[in-house]
C-alpha positions in Angstrom: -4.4 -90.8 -12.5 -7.1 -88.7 -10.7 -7.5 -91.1 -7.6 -3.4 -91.5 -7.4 -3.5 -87.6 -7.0 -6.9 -87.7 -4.7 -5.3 -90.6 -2.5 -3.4 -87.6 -1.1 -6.5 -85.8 0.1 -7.9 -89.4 2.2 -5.7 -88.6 5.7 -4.1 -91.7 5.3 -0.3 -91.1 5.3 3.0 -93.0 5.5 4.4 -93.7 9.3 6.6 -91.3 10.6 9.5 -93.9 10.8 9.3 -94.4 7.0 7.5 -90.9 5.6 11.3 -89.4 4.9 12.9 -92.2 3.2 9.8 -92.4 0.7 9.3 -89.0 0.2 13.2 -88.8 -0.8 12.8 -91.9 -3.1 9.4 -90.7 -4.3 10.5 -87.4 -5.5 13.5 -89.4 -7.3 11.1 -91.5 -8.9 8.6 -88.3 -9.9 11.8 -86.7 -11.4 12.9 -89.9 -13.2 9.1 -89.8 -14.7 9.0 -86.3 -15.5 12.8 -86.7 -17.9 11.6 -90.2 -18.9 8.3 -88.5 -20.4 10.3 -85.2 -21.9 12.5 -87.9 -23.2 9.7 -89.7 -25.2 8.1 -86.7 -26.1 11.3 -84.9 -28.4 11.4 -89.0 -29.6 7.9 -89.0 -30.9 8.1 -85.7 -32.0 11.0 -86.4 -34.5 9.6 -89.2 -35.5 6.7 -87.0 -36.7 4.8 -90.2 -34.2 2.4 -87.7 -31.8 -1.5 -88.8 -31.6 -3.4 -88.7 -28.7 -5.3 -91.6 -30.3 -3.7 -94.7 -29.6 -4.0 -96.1 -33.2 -0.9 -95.1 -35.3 -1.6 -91.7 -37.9 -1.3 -93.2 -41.6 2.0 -90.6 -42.3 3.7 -91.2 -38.6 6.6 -93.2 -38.6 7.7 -95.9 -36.6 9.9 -94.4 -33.5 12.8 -96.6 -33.0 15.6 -93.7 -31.8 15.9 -91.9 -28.8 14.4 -94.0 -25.5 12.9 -95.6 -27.9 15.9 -97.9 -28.5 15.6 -98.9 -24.8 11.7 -99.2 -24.2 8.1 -99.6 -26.2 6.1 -97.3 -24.4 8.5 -95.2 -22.5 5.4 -92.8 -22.2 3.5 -95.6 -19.9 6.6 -95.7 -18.3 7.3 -92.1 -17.2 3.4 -92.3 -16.0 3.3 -94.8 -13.9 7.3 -93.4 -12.3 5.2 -90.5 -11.5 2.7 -92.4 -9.8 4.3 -94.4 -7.8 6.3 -91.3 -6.8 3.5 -89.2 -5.9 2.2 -92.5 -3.8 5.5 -93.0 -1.5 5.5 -88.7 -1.1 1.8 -88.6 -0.1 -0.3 -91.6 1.0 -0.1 -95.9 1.0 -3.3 -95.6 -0.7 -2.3 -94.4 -4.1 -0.5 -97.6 -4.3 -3.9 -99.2 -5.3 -4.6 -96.7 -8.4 -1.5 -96.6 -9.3 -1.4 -100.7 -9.9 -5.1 -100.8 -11.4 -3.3 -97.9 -13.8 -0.6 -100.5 -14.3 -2.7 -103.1 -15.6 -4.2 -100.5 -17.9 -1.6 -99.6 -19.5 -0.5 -102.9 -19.8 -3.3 -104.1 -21.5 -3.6 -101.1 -23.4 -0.4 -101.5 -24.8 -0.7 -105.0 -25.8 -3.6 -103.6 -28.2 -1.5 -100.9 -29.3 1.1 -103.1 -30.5 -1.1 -105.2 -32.4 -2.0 -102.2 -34.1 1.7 -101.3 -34.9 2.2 -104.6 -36.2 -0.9 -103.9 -38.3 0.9 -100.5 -39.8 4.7 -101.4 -39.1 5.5 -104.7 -40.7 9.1 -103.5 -39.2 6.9 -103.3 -35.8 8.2 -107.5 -35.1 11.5 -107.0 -35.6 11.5 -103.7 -33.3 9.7 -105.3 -30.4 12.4 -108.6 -30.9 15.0 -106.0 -30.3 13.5 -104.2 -27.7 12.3 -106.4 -25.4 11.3 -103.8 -22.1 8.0 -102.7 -22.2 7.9 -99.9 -20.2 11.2 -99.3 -17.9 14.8 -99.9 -19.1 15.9 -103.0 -17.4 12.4 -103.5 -15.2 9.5 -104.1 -17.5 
């Protein structure tokens, strides 16, 4: 996340023939992030489901309301809306962080649910249902 916010300080920008469309869809996507991660937050918090560890607490319970419903790891999701975001306002070359952060997360979140399944043996059923990873109807 740093270098996605440092890309902005490089001097390498968008062209001026494409700088306003992407700052317009960039700050759309930032706000998109920014109610996609509120969203997950009050869903985690009722759920009584908020570590910053990414193993599940022994007394959380398994979120399945809220965005929830719609996506795994809305979280990731809101994340990498906001970086992608901040790289069409600012600079091409936060494209690059933000994709390595992509693969991260992905990655990471394939561990994570392997963990779930561990805690959650309702965990199966809830990923069958809820197929998106990250983004309703993307990923």
């Amino acid at each position: 996340m740093v270098l996605v916010g440092v890309s902005a300080l490089t001097g390498v920008y968008w062209p001026e023939s494409v700088a306003g469309v992407f700052v317009i869809v960039g700050l759309a996507l930032i706000l998109a992030g920014l109610a996609l991660l509120a969203l997950a937050g009050f869903s985690l918090l009722l759920a009584r489901s908020t570590t910053v560890f990414p193993r599940p607490r022994e007394d959380a319970m398994l979120a399945e309301g809220g965005v929830y419903r719609r996506v795994r790891h809305p979280v990731y999701g809101a994340v990498l809306l906001i970086a992608l975001g901040w790289s069409l306002v600012e600079s091409p070359l936060g494209l690059i962080p933000t994709a390595a952060l992509a693969v991260v997360f992905d990655l990471k979140a394939r561990v994570e649910e392997a963990w779930l399944e561990e805690r959650f043996p309702a965990y199966s059923g809830y990923r069958e249902r809820t197929s998106r990873r990250f983004l309703p109807g993307l990923y």
